[in-house]
C-alpha positions as CSV (number, residue, x, y, z in Angstrom):
1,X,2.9,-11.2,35.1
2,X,2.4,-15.1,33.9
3,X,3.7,-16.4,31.1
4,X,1.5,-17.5,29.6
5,X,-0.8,-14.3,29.4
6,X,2.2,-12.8,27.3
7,X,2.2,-15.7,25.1
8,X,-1.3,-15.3,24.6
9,X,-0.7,-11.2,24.0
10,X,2.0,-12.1,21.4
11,X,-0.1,-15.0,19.8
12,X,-2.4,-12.2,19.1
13,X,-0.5,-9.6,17.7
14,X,1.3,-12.4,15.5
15,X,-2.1,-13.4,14.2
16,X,-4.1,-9.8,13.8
17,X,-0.2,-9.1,11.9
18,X,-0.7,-12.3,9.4
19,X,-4.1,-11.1,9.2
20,X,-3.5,-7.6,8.4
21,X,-0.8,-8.7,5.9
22,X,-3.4,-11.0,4.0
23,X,-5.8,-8.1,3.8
24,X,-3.5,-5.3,2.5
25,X,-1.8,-7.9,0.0
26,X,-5.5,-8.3,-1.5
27,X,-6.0,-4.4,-1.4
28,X,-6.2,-2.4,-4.4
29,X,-6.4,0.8,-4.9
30,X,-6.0,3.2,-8.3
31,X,-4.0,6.5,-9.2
32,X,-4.4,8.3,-12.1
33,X,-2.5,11.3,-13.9
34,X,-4.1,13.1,-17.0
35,X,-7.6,12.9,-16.3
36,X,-7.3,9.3,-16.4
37,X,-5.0,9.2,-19.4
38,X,-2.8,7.0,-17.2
39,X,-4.2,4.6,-14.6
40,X,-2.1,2.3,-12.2
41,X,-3.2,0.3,-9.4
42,X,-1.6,-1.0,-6.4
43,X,-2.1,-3.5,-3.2
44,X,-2.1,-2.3,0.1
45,X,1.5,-2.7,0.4
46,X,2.7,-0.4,-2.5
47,X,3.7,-3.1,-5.0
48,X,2.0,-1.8,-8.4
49,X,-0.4,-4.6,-9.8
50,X,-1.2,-2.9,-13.1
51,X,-0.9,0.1,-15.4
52,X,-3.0,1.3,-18.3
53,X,-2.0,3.8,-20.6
54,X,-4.9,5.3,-23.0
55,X,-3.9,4.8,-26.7
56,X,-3.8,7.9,-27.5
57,X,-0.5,8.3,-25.5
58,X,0.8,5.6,-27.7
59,X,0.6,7.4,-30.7
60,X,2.5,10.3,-30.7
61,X,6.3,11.0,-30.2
62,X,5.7,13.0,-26.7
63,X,7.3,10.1,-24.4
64,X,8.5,13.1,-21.7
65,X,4.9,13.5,-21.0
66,X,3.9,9.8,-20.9
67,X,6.9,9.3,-18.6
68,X,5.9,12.3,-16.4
69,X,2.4,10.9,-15.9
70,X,3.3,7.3,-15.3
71,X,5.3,8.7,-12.3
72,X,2.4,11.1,-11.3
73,X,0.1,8.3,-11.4
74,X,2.5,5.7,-9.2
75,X,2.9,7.7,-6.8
76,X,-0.9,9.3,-6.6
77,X,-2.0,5.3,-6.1
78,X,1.3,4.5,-3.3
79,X,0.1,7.0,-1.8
80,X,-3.2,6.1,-1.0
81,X,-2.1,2.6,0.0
82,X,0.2,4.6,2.2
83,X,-2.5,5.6,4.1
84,X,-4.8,2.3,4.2
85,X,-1.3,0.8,5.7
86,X,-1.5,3.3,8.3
87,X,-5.0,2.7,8.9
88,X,-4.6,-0.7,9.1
89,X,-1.6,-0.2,11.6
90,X,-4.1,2.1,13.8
91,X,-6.8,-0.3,14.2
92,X,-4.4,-3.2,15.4
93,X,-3.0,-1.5,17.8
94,X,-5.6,0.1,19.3
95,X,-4.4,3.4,18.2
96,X,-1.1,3.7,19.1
97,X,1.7,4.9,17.3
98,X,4.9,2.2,17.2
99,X,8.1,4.2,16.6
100,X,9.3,3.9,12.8
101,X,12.5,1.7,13.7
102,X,10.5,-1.4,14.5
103,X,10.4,-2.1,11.4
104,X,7.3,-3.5,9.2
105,X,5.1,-5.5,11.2
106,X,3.0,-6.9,8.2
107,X,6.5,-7.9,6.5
108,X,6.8,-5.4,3.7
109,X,10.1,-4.4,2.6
């Protein structure tokens, strides 16, 4: 095999990685708990960009329930970027399923 064709393959795969990477950072998507009581939002690599709580949570003395919501709502929206991060994996490689222990091609962790 020459050379240079693998240095071309990796090229690739370094670039549609960077690529990928720049894509999920700017990803958001939203989870919510309490009929939309609590909303949070993350990027397409799980870190949580924002949270809103509805005022009415604020108000009374029930913390336990604002607490257990936040938490519903987290991971409702990880999730989801779960899966887009799978998606995203899917589509550059062509499909194929990389073993778990290669760690995190697009640099999360």
């Amino acid at each position: 095999m020459n050379l240079d064709f693998i240095s071309d393959i990796m090229k690739n795969v370094k670039d549609n990685a960077a690529a990928a990477h720049a894509s999920l950072l700017t990803t958001r998507v939203k989870g919510s708990a309490g009929g939309g009581l609590v909303e949070v939002e993350v990027n397409g690599l799980s870190e949580m960009t924002s949270c809103k709580i509805d005022k009415s949570l604020l108000s009374g003395q029930d913390t336990e329930l604002l607490e257990e919501l936040i938490v519903v709502a987290v991971n409702d929206a990880i999730q989801e970027s779960k899966d887009i991060h799978t998606e995203k994996m899917q589509e550059m490689t062509g499909g194929i399923e990389l073993p778990k222990d290669l760690g995190d091609i697009f640099g999360k962790g």
